[in-house]
N, C-alpha and C positions, 0 to 999 in steps of 0.2 A: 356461480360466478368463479372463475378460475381465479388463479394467485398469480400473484404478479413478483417478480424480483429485479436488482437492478445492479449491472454490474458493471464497473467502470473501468476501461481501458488505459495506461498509461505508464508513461519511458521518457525515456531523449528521444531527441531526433534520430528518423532513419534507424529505429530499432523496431520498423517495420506493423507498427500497431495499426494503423488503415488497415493493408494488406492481411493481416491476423483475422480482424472483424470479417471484412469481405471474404476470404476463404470460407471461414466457417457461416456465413449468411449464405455462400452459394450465388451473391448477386451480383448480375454483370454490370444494375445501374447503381450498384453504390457507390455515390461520391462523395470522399469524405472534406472536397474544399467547398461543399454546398450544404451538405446533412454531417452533425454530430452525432444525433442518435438516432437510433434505428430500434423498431417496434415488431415483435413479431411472436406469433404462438407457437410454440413447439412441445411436442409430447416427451415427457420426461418420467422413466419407471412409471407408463401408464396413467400419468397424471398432467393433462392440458394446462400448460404456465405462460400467461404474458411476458415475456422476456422483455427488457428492455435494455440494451447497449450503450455507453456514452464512450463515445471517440474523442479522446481529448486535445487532439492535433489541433484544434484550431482555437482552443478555450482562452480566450482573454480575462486572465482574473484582473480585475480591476484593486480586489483589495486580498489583504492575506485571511477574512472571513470570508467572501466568497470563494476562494480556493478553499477551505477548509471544509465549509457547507458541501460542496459535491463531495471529498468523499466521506463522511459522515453520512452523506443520506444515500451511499450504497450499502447494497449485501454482502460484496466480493470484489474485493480490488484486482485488474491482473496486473501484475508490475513487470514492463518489459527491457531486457538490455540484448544489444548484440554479441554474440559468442566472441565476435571476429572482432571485436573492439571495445579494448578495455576500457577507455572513457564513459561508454554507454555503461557500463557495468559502475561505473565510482559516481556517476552521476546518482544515480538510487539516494546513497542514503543522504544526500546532499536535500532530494526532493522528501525522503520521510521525514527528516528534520523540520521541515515547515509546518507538518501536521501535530507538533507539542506531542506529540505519544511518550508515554509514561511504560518503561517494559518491567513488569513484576511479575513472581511467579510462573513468567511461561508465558503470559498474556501480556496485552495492549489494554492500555486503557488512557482515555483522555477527560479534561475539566469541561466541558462545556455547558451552556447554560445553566450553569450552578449547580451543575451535577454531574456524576464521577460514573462511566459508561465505558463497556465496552467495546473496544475501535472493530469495525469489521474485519474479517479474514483478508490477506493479503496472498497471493501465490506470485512469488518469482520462476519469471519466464524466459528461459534464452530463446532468445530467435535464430533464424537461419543456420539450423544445425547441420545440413547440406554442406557448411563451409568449414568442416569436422578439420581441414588442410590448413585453415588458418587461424585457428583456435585462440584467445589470448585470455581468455576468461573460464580457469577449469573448473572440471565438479567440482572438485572438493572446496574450490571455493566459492565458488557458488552456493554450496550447502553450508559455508562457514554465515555467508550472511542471514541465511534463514533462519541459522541459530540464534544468533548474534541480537539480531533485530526483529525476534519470537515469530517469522514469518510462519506461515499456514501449509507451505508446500513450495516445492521445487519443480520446473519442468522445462523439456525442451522442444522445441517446432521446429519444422523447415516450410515458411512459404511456397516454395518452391516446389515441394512436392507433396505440400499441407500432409505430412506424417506429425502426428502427434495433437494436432488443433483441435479436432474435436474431445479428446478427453482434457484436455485444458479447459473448454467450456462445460463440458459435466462433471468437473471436479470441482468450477467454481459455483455453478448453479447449484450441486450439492452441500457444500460447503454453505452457501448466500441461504438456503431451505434453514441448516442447521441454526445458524444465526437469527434468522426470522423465528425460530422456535426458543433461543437462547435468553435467560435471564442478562440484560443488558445493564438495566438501572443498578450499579452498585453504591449511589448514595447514602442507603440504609446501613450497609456495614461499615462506617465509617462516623466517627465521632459530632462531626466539624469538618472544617476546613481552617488547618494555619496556616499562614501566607505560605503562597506556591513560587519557589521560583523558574522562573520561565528563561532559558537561554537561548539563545541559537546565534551565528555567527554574527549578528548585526548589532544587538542588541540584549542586557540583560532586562528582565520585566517581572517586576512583584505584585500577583495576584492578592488580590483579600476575597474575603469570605463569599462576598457578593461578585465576586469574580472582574471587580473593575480596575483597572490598571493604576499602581497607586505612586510607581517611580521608575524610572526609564533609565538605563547609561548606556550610550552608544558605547562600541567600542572600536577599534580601526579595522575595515575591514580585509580579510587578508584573501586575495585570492585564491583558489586551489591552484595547484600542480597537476597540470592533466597530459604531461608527457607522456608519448605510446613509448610502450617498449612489450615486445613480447616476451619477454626473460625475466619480467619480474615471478618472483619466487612468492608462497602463499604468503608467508610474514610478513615480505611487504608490502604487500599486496592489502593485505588485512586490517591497515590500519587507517584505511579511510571508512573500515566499518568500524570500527571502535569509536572513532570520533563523532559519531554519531551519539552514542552514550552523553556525550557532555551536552547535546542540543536538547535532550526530552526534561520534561520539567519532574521536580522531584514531587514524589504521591503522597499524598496528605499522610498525614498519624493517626495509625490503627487505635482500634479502642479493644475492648475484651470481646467486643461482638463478631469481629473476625472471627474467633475461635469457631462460630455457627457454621454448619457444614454451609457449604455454597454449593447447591448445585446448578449445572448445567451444560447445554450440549456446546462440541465445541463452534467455532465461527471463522468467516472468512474477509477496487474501481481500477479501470485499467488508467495512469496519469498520462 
């Protein structure tokens, strides 16, 4: 029986995630306003894997746990922004925000059904790097939010002349393999659970032990600033990744059992 893995596609708009899939599928009848995901077998280092793709263009979350549950139940996130516009780049951590991720040590990890796990691998992806002439989103910042926000890897495509797409999908498959081999469950090294609090722009929310919502406080909500300018410099630039720090909710208290070696391999949905 071959192995199966599952990697989720996902950005803003017009940061070209369709077009990404369907390059690297090679198919002229993919349509992504009819099909989300796409099934298919490919040989990887010699080894036949059910691949599965979710295209999230057209995904209606109805609530912020069903947004949550897709990516949770992938191997591999790809997270995409366009080079050529900065908006598609500051929308990111606006969209990791919703997923409550906790960054400690280098890693992700979130609370979910009353247990403390590690979040899949994530890869940031510039698109259309063909438009090298209108640049508004550089490496270095780019690599600023991979730091920032413990992403799993950095990369750039061009649709256009699909350089670089296929090792974006054998870096996530690889990565999505690593994972699937990876000690996830890290509830054991941890005490308990004391109230978590939970922030993010809408809403603060306190967690108890059994993970059920136990007090609510709206707060007002303030829109982003999503002025283009191509001139902003990396400092300013940078602190819509920082604000992202204040949405992830704070990680329980360690006990003396942390001190036990943790091993395991590292880990990696396109939104």
């Amino acid at each position: 029986m071959s192995q199966s893995i599952k990697i989720v596609v996902a950005g803003g708009c017009k940061t070209g995630k369709s077009a990404l899939v369907n390059k690297y599928l090679r198919n002229a009848e993919y349509d992504p306003e009819i099909q989300e995901t796409h099934d298919k077998k490919i040989e990887h280092h010699g080894k036949i894997l059910d691949l599965e793709i979710v295209d999230t263009v057209n995904f209606d979350f109805h609530t912020e746990q069903e947004y949550s549950r897709l990516y949770q139940s992938a191997d591999c996130i790809i997270l995409t922004y366009s080079i050529d516009d900065i908006n598609t780049f500051k929308y990111i951590p606006l969209k990791f925000a919703k997923l409550s991720i906790n960054i400690e040590d280098g890693k992700k990890w979130i609370l979910a059904d009353d247990k403390i796990t590690l979040f899949a691998p994530i890869i940031l992806v510039g698109t259309k790097a063909d438009k090298e002439y209108s640049r508004q989103v550089s490496r270095a910042l780019s690599q600023k939010m991979v730091d920032e926000l413990a992403l799993d890897g950095y990369m750039e495509c061009s649709n256009q002349s699909e350089a670089g797409i296929d090792k974006i999908f054998d870096k996530a498959i690889e990565l999505g393999l690593q994972y699937q081999k990876a000690e996830t469950d890290y509830t054991q090294l941890y005490g308990g659970f004391d109230d978590i609090k939970v922030e993010n722009s809408t809403e603060d929310v306190t967690v108890n032990r059994k993970n059920q919502v136990v007090a609510v406080e709206k707060s007002k909500d303030v829109a982003p600033n999503h002025e283009n300018s191509q001139k902003q410099d990396i400092n300013a630039q940078s602190k819509v990744i920082s604000s992202t720090n204040s949405n992830s909710y704070r990680s329980p208290k360690k006990t003396a059992k942390d001190n036990r070696e943790k091993s395991h391999s590292s880990c990696c949905v396109i939104m």
